[in-house]
VOBA-1610 file (N, C-alpha, C; in pm, whole numbers, padded with zeros to 5 digits, always signed):
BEGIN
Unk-02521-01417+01942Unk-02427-01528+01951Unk-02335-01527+01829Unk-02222-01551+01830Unk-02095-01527+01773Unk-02177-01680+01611Unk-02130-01668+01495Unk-02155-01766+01381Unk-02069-01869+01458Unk-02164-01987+01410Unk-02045-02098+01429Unk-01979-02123+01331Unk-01877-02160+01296Unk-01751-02188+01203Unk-01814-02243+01069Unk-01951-02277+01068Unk-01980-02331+00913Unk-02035-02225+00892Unk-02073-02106+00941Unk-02158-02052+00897Unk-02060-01896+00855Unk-01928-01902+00886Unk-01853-01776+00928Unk-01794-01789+00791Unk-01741-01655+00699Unk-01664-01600+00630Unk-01499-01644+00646Unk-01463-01804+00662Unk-01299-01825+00712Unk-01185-01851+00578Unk-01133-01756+00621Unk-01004-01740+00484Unk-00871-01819+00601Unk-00818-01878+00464Unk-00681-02006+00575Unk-00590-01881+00498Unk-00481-01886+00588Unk-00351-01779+00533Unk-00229-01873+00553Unk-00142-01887+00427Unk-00010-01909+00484Unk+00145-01832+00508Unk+00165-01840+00601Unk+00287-01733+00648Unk+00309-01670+00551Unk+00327-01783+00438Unk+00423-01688+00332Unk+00351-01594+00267Unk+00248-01573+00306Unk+00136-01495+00206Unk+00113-01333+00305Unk+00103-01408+00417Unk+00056-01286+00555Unk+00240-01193+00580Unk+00297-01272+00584Unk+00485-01192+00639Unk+00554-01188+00531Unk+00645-01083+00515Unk+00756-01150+00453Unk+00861-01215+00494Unk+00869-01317+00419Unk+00958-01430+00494Unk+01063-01468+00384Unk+01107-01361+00311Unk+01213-01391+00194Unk+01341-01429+00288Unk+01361-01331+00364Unk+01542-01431+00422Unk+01519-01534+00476Unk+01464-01593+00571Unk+01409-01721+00604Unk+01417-01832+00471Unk+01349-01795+00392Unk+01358-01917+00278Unk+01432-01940+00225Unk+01497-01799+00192Unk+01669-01814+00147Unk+01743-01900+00209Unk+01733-01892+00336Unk+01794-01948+00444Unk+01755-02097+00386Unk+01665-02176+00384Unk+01609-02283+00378Unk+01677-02323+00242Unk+01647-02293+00139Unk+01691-02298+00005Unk+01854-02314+00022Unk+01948-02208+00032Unk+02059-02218+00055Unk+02127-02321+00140Unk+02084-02344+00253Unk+02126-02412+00427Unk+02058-02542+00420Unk+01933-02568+00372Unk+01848-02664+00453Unk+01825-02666+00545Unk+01687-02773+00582Unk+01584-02732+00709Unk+01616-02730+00823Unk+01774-02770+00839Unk+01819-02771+01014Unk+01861-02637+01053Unk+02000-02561+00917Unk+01993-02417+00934Unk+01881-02343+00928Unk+01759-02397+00850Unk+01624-02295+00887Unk+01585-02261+01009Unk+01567-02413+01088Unk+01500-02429+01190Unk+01606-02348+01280Unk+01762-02337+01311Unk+01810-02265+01405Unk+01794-02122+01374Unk+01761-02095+01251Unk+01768-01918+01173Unk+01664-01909+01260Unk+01547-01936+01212Unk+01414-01923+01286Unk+01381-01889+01473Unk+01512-01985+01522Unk+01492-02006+01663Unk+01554-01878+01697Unk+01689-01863+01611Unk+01768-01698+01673Unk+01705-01603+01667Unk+01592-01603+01568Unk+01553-01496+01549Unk+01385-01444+01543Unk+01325-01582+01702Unk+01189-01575+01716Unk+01142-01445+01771Unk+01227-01405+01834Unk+01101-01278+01892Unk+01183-01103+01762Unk+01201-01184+01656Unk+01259-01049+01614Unk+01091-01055+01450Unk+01024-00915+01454Unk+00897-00976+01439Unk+00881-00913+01291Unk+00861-01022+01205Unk+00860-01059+01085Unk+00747-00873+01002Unk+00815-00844+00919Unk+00721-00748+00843Unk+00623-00781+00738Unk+00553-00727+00711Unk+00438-00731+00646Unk+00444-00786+00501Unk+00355-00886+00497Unk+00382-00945+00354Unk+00263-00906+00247Unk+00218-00962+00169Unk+00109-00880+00027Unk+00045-00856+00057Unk-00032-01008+00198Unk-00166-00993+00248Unk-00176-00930+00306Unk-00110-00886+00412Unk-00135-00842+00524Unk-00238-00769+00549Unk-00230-00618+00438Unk-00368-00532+00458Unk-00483-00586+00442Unk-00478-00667+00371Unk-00652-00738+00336Unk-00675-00773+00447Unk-00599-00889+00497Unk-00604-00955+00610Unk-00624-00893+00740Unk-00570-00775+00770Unk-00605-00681+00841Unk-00744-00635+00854Unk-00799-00586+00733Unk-00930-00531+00770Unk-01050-00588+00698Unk-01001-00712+00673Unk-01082-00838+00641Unk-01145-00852+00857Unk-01037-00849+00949Unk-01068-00951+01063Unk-01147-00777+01127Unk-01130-00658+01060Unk-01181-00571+01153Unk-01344-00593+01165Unk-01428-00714+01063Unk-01532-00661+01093Unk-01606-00761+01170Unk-01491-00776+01246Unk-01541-00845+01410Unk-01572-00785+01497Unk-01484-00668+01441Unk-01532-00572+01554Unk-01621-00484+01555Unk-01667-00416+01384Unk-01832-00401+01377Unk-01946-00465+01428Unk-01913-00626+01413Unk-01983-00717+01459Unk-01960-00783+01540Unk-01950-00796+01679Unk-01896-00884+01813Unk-01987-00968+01841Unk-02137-00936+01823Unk-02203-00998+01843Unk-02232-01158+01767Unk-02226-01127+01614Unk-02152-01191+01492Unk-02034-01305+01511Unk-01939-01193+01468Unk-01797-01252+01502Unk-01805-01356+01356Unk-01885-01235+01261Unk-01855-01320+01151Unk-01748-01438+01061Unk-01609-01340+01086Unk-01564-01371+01031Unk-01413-01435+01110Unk-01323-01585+01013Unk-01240-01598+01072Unk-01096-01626+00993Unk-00942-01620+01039Unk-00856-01649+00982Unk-00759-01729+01028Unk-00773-01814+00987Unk-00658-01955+01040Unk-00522-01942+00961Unk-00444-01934+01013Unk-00290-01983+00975Unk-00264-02115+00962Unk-00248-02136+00837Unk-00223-02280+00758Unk-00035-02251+00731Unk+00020-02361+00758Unk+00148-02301+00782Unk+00258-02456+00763Unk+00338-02441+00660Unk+00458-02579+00646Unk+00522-02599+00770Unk+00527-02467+00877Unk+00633-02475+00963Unk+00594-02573+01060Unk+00714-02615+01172Unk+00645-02709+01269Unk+00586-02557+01400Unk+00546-02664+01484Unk+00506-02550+01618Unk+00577-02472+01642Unk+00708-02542+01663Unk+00831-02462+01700Unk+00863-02316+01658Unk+00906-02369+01502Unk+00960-02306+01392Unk+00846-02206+01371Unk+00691-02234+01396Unk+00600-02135+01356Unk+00558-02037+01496Unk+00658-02040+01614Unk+00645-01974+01694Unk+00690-01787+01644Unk+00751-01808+01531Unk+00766-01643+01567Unk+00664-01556+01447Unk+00616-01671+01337Unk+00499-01606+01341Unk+00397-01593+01411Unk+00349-01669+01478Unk+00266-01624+01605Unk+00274-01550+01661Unk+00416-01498+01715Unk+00458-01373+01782Unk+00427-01261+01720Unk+00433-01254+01575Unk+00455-01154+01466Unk+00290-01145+01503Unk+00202-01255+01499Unk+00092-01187+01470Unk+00005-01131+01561Unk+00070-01192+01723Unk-00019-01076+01825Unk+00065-01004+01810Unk+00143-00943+01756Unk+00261-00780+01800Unk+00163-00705+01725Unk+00142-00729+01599Unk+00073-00633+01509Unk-00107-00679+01537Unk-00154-00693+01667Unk-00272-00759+01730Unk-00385-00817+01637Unk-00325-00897+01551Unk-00436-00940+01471Unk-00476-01048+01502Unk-00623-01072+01516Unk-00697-01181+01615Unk-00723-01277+01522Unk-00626-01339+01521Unk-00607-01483+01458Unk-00553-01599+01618Unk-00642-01708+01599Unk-00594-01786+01709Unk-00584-01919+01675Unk-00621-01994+01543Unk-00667-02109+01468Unk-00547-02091+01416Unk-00453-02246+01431Unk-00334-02275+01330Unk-00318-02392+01327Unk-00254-02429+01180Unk-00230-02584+01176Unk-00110-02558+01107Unk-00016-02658+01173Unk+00108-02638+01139Unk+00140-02774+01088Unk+00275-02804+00972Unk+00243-02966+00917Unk+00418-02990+00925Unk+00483-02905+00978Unk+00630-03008+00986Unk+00703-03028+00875Unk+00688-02948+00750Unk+00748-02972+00645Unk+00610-03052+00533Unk+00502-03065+00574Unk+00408-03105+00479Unk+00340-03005+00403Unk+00254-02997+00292Unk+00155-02878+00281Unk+00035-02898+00344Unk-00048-02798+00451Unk-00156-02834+00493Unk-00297-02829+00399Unk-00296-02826+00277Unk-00398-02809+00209Unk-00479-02911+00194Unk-00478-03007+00278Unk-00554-03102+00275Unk-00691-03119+00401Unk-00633-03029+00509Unk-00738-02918+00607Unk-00831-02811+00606Unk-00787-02829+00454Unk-00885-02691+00408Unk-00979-02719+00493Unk-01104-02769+00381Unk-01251-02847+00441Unk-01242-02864+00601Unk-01162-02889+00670Unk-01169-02916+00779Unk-01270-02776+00883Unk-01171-02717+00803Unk-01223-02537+00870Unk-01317-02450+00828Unk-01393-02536+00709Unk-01463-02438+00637Unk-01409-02367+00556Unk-01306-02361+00517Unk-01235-02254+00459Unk-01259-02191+00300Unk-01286-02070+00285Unk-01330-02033+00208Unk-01297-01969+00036Unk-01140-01955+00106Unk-01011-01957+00024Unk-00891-01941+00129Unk-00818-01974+00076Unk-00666-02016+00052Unk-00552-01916+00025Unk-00540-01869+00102Unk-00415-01772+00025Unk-00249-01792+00046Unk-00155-01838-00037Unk-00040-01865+00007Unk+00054-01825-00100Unk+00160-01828-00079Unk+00275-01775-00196Unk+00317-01897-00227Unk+00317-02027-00170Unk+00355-02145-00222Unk+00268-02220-00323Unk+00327-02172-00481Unk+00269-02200-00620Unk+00238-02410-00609Unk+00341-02484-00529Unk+00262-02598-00518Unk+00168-02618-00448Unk+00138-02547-00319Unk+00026-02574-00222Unk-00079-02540-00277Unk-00108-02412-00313Unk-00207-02353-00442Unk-00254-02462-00533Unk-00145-02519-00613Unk-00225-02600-00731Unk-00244-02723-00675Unk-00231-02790-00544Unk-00271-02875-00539Unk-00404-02865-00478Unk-00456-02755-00415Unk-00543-02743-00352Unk-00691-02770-00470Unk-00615-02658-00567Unk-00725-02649-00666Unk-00768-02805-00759Unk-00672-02823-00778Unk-00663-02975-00787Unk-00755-03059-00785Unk-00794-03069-00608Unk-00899-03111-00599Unk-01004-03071-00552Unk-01008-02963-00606Unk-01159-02802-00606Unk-01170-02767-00458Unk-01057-02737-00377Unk-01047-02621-00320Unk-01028-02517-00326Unk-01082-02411-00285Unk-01029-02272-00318Unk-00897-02213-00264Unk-00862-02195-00352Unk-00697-02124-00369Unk-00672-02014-00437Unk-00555-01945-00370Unk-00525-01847-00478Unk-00370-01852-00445Unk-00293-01815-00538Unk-00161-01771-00494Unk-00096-01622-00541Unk-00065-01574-00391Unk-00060-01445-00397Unk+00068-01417-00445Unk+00134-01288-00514Unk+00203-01253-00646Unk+00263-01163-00575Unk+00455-01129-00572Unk+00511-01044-00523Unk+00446-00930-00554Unk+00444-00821-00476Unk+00426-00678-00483Unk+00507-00579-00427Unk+00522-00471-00422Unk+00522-00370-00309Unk+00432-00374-00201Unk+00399-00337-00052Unk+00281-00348+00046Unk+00246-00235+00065Unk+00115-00158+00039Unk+00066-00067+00083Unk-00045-00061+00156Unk-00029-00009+00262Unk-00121-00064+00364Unk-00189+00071+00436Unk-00272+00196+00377Unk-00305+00343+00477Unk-00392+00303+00587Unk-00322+00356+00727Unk-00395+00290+00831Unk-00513+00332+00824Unk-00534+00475+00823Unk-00644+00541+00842Unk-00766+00533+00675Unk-00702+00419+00609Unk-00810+00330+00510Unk-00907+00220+00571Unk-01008+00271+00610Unk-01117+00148+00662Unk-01152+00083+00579Unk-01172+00132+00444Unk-01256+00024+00369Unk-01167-00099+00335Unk-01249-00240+00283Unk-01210-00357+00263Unk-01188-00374+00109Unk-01197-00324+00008Unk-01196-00340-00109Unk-01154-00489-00199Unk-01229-00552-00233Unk-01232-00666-00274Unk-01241-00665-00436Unk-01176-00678-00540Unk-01188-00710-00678Unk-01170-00833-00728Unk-01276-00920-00828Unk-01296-01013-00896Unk-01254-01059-01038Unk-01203-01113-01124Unk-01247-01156-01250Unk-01406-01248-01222Unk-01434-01278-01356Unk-01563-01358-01341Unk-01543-01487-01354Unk-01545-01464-01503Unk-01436-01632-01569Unk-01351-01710-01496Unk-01374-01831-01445Unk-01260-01925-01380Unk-01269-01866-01242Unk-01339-01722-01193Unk-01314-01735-01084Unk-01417-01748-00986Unk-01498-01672-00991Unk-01660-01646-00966Unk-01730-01755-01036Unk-01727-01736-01146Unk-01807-01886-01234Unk-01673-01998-01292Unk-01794-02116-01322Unk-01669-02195-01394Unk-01587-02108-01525Unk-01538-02232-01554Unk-01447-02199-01705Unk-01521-02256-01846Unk-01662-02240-01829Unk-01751-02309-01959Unk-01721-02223-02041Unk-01770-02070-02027Unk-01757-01992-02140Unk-01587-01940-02220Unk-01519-01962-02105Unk-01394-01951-02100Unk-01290-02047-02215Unk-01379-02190-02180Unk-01339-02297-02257Unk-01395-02295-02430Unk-01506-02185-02454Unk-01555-02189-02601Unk-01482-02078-02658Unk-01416-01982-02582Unk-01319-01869-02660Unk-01189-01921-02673Unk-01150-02011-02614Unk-01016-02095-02560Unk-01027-02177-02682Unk-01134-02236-02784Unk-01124-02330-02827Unk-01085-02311-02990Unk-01124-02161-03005Unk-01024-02089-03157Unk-00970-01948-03157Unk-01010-01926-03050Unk-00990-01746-02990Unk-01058-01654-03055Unk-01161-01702-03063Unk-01327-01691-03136Unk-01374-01618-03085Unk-01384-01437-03088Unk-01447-01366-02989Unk-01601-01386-03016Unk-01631-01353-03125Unk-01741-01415-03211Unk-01831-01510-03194Unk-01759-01656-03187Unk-01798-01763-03095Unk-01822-01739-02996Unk-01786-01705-02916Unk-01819-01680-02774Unk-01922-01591-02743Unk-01919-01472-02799Unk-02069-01400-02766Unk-02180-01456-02848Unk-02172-01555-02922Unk-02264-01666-02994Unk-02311-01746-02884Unk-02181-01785-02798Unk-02259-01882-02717Unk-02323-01828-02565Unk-02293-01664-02564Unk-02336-01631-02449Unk-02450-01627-02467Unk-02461-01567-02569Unk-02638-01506-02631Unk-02712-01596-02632Unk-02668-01750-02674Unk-02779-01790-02670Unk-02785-01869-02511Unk-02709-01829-02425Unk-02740-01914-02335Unk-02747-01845-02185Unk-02754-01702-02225Unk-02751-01564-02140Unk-02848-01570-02039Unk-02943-01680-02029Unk-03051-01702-01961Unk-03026-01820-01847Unk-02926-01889-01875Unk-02895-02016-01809Unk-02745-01957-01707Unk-02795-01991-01581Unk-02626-01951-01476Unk-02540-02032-01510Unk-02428-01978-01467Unk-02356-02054-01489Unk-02285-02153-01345Unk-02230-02234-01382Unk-02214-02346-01236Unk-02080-02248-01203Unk-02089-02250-01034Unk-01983-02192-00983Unk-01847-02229-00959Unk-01737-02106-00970Unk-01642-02139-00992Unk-01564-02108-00880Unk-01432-02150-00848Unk-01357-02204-00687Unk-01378-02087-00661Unk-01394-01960-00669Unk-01420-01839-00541Unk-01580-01805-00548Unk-01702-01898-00552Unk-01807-01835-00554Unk-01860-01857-00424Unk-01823-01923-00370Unk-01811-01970-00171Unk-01811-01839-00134Unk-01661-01792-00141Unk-01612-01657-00080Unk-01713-01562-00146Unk-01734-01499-00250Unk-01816-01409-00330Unk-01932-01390-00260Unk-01982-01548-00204Unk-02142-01538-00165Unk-02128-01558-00047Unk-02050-01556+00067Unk-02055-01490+00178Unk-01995-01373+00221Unk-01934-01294+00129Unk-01920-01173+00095Unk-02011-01063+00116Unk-02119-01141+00032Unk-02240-01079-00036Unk-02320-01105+00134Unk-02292-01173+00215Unk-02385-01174+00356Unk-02310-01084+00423Unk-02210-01044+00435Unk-02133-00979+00510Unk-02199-00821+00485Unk-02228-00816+00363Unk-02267-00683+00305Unk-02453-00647+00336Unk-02530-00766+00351Unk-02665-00782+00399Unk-02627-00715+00533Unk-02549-00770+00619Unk-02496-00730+00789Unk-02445-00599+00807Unk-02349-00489+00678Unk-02366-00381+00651Unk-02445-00299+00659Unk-02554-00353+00532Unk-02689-00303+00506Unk-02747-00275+00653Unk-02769-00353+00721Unk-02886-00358+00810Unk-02832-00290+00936Unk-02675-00280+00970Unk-02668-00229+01054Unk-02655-00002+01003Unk-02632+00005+00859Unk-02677+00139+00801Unk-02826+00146+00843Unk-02860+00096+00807Unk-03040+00083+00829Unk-03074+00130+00959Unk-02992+00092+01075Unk-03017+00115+01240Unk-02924+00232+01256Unk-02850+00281+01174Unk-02766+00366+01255Unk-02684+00417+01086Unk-02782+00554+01073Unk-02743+00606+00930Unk-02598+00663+00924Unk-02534+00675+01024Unk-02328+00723+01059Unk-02299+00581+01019Unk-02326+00471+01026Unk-02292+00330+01005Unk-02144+00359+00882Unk-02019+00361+00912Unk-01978+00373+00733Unk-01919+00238+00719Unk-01986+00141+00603Unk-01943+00002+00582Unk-01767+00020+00478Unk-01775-00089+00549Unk-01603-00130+00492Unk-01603-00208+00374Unk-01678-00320+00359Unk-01665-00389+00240Unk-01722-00325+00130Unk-01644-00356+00021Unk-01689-00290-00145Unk-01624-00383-00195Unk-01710-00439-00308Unk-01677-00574-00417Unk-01679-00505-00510Unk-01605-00562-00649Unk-01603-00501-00806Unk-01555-00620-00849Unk-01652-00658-00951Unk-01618-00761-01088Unk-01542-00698-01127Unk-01404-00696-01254Unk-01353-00656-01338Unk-01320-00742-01426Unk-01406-00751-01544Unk-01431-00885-01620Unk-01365-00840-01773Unk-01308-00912-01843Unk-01271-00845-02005Unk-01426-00862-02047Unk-01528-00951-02061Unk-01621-00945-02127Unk-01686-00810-02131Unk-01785-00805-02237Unk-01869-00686-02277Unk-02020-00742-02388Unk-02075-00635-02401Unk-02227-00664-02414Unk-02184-00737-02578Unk-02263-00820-02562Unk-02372-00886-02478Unk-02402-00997-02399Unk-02207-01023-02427Unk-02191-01134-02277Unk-02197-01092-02148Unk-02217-00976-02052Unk-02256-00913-01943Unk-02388-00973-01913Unk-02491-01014-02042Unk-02598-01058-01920Unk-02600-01152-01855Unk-02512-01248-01899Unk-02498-01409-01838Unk-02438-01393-01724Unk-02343-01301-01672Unk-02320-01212-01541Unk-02426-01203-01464Unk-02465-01114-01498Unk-02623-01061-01427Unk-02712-01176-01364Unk-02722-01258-01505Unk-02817-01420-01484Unk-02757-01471-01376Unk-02652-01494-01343Unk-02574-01569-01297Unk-02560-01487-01147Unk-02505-01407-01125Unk-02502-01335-01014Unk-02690-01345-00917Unk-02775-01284-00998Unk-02920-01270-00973Unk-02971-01404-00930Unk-02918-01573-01001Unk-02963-01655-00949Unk-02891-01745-00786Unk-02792-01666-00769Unk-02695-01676-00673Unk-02772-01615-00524Unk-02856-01493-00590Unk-02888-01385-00500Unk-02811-01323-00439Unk-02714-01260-00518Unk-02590-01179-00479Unk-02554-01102-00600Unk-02486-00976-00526Unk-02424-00879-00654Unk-02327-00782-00623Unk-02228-00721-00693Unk-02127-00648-00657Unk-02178-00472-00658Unk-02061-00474-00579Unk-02082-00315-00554Unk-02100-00224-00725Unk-01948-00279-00767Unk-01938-00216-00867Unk-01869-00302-00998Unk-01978-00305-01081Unk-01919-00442-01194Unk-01873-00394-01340Unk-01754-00394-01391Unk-01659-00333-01488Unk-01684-00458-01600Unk-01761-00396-01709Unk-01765-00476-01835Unk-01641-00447-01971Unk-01504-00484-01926Unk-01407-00407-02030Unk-01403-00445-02133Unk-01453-00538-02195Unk-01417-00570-02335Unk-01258-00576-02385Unk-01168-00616-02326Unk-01066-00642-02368Unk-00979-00542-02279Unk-01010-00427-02250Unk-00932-00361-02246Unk-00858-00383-02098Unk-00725-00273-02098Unk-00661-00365-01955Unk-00701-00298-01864Unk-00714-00422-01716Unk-00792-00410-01622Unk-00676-00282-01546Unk-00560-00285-01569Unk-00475-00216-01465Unk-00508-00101-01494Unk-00610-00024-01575Unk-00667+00137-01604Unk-00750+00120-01472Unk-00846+00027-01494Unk-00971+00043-01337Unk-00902+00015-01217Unk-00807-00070-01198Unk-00763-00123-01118Unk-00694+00011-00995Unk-00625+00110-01066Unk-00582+00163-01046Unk-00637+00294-00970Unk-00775+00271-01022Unk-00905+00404-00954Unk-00966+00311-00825Unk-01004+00189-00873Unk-01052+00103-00745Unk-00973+00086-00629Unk-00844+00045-00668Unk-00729+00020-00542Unk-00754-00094-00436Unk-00820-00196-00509Unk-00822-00322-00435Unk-00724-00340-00326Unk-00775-00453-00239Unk-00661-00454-00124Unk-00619-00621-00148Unk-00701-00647-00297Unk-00694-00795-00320Unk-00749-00802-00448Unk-00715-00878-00543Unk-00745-00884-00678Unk-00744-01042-00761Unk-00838-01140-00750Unk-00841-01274-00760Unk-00865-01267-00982Unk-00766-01336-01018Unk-00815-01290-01156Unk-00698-01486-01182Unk-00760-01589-01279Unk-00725-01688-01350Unk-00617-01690-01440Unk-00603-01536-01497Unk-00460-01540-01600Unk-00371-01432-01596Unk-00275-01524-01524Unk-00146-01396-01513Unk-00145-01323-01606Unk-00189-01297-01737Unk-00188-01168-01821Unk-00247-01062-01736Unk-00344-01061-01677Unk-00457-00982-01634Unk-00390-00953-01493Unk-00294-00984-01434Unk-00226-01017-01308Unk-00168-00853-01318Unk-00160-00768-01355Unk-00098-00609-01375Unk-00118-00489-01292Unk-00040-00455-01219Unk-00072-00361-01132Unk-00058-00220-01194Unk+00064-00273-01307Unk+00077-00065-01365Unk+00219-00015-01291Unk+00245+00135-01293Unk+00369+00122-01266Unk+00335+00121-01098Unk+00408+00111-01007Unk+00481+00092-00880Unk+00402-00041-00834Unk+00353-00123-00880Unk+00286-00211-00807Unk+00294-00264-00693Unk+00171-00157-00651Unk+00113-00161-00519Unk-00030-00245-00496Unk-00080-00314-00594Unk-00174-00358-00639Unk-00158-00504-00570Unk-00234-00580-00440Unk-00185-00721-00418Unk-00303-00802-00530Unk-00266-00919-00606Unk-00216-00978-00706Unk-00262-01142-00650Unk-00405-01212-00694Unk-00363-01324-00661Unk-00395-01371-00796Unk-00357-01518-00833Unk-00355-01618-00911Unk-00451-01714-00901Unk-00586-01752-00957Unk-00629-01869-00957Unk-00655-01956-01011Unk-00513-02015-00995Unk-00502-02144-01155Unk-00581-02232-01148Unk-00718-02207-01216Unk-00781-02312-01212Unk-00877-02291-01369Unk-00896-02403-01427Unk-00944-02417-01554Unk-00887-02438-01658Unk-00928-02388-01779Unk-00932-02426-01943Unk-00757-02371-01949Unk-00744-02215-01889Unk-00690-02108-01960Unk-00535-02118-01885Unk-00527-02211-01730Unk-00417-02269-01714Unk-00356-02460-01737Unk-00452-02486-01745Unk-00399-02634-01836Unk-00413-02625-01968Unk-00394-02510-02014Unk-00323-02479-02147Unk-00188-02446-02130Unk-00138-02360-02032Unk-00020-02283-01989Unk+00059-02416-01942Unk+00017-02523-01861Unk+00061-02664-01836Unk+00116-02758-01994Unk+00036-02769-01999Unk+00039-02853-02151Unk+00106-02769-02257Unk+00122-02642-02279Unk+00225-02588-02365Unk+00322-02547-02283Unk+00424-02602-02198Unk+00537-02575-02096Unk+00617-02706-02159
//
């Protein structure tokens, strides 16, 4: 029997995150919402190209089809547009047959207030207000970051990359290096507290049904050794020893763990980043936001914590 919806892996997408929809907004920006709404109507069945998400989003929904029985996982279109106006993404998204059928459309509102409604597990949108309001009030959000789109069809795997700090866990430890830029301090306070988890932070929802998706991997390798799984997770954290064990603590009391977990100590993530080739990259501080040269790297933002209501408050 297919998960029921509390129990399923559901990421909300908004247009602007899944298409690119740069002339459209132009349109909106320049014209206002009446020239939008006729841009939109002339040009519903003409079918929108691929925006940051897309690839994730793509073979994020393929492993429905590993699993039918499952039907783990789901993706709702969360969307400003009205019905109307959001008719030609709809079009856009059976052309390129991606089995999305869940949408909420708000008429010019932000729908981030539906999150919860759907279960939703994160948030992905290019609209920097919908994002922070979500987080706001501790929904999971991210906001996804222009790129280039690279998308190899004949790439099955799902590749998923993390920060830890602010994103996976809260912003506790985050907030004691934040508080003199005390590297010192901070592995003072890991050490002594390397034993205690840490409380989770707005993507540990997603992380830890991740981590079930990958049990459902496991077991179907187990029945059928050709099995080749799609999902692969990687922390890529600046910390280093001997703040890594509070990781470990923390991950281990979760009962979950990554494929592959990068302890850099400062150094920049866009060296690993670049061997891993995420199809998604959730990291708290646009410093760390770096793809390297051609960035092909999709890029999200999750302003949430110590290290962006600092960036607020010094603006």
């Amino acid at each position: 029997m297919p998960f029921p919806i509390e129990e399923k892996l559901v990421i909300g997408v908004a247009s602007s995150a899944l298409f690119d929809l740069s002339d459209s907004h132009q349109v909106y920006l320049d014209e206002g919402p009446e020239a939008y709404r006729s841009h939109q109507a002339r040009q519903r069945d003409v079918i929108l190209a691929r925006g940051v998400a897309f690839p994730f989003i793509r073979r994020f929904l393929s492993l429905n089809r590993c699993f039918p029985q499952q039907a783990p996982v789901e993706v709702v279109l969360f969307s400003r547009n009205s019905p109307e106006t959001g008719l030609r993404v709809m079009r856009s998204i059976a052309h390129y047959g991606l089995d999305i059928s869940r949408a909420v459309f708000m008429s010019g509102k932000s729908p981030y207030p539906y999150l919860p409604a759907f279960n939703t597990a994160l948030f992905l949108s290019a609209n920097e207000e919908d994002v922070k309001s979500a987080i706001t009030v501790d929904y999971p959000a991210g906001l996804v970051l222009p790129s280039a789109i690279a998308d190899e069809e004949d790439d099955i795997e799902l590749r998923v990359a993390f920060d830890f700090d602010g994103v996976i866990a809260d912003d506790e430890s985050e907030t004691v290096y934040k508080r003199n830029n005390d590297l010192g301090e901070f592995h003072a306070h890991e050490t002594l507290h390397m034993a205690r988890p840490h409380q989770p932070g707005p993507l540990a929802g997603m992380f830890r049904k991740l981590a079930m998706l990958q049990q459902l991997e496991h077991d179907a390798q187990q029945a059928d050794p050709d099995y080749r799984r799609i999902v692969r997770i990687a922390i890529i954290t600046a910390r280093s020893a001997p703040a890594h064990e509070r990781v470990v603590t923390t991950l281990g009391s979760w009962g979950v763990s990554a494929d592959e977990t990068f302890f850099l100590g400062g150094m920049d993530k866009a060296r690993v980043l670049s061997v891993f080739k995420p199809h998604i990259f959730f990291d708290d501080q646009l410093t760390h936001l770096k793809s390297g040269p051609g960035g092909t790297i999709p890029m999200v933002h999750v302003p949430f914590g110590v290290a962006n209501r600092r960036v607020v408050e010094g603006s």
